[in-house]
N, C-alpha and C positions, 0 to 999 in steps of 0.2 A: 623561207621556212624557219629560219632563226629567228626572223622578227616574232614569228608566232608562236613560239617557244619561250622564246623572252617574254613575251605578253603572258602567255599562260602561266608561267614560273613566276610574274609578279602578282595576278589576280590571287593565286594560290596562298603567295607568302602574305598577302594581304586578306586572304580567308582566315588564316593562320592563326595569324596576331590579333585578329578579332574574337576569334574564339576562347584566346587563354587571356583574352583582358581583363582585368578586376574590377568588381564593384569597390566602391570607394568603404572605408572602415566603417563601422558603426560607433556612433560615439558611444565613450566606455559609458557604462551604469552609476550612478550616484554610490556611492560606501555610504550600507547603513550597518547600523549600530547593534541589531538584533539576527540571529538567524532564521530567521522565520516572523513573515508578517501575523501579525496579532491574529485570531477568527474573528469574522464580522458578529457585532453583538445578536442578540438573541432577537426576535417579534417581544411587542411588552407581553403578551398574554400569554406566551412562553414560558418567558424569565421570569414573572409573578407565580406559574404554577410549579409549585414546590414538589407536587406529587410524581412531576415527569423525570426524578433525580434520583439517578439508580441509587439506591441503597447495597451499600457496600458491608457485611456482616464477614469478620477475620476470623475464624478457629484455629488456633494453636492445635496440633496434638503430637506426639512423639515420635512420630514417623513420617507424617507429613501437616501440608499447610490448606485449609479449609476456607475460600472467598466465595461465599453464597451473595448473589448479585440478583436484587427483586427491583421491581418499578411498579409502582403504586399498589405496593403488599404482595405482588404476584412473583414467584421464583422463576427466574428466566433461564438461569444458569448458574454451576456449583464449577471454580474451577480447581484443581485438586492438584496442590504441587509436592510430590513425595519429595522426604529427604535424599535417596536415591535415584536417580531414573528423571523424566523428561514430564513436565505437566500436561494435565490431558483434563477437557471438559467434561461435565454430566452433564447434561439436558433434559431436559424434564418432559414425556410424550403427551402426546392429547388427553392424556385422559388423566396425566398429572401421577401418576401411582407407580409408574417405575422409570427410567433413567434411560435416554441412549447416551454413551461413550463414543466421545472424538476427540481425536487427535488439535483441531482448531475450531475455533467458530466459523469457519468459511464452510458455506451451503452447496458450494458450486461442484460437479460431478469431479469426480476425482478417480484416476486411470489408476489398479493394480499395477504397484514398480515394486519388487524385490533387487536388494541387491546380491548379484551371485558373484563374482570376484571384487575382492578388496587389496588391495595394495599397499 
C-alpha cells in the first residue's frame, strides 16, 4: 500500500511541476527612436486629390472659439470651444438648415448616466 502511495505522490508531484513550467522569454523588442510607427502612405489617387482635405476655417470670438471643418466645400461639423465650460459639436442635419448638439463626434448609442453623489 505504501508502494502505491509513493507512486501516486510522484505522478502528482510530477503533474505539478509540469504545470507551473515556463515558456522560455521572448526576446526583448528592438529600441526605436519614435513613439509611434509613421501611418502608411496614402493610394497615389488619394494623395493627388486635394479636395479630400478637410478644410479647417478658425473664428476667434469673445467668448468662445469657432472650427468650422468642410470637405470638398461641404460643412461637416462646427466644433465650439467656450472660454468657460467643456467643447461640444454642431452638426449639420439632412437637410443642412439647423444643427444637432453633441457632446463628441462618436455616433454610437449612448446610455443616460447622471451623476447622483459626488465625493
Amino acid at each position: 500500500m505504501s508502494t502505491r502511495f509513493a507512486l501516486l505522490a510522484a505522478a502528482a508531484l510530477i503533474a505539478v511541476s509540469a504545470a507551473f513550467a515556463q515558456a522560455p522569454a521572448p526576446p526583448p523588442l528592438p529600441e526605436s527612436t519614435s513613439a509611434a510607427p509613421p501611418p502608411p502612405p496614402l493610394p497615389p489617387d488619394v494623395a493627388a486629390d486635394a479636395e479630400l482635405e478637410p478644410q479647417v476655417t478658425i473664428i476667434r470670438r469673445e467668448d468662445n472659439v469657432l472650427e468650422e471643418v468642410r470637405i470638398k466645400g461641404e460643412l461637416r461639423y462646427v466644433k465650439v470651444t467656450p472660454r468657460h465650460g467643456r467643447p461640444y459639436f454642431l452638426i449639420p442635419d439632412a437637410s443642412g438648415h439647423a444643427f444637432i448638439r453633441r457632446d463628441s463626434l462618436d455616433i454610437s448609442l449612448k446610455v443616460p448616466m447622471w451623476v447622483l453623489f459626488s465625493f
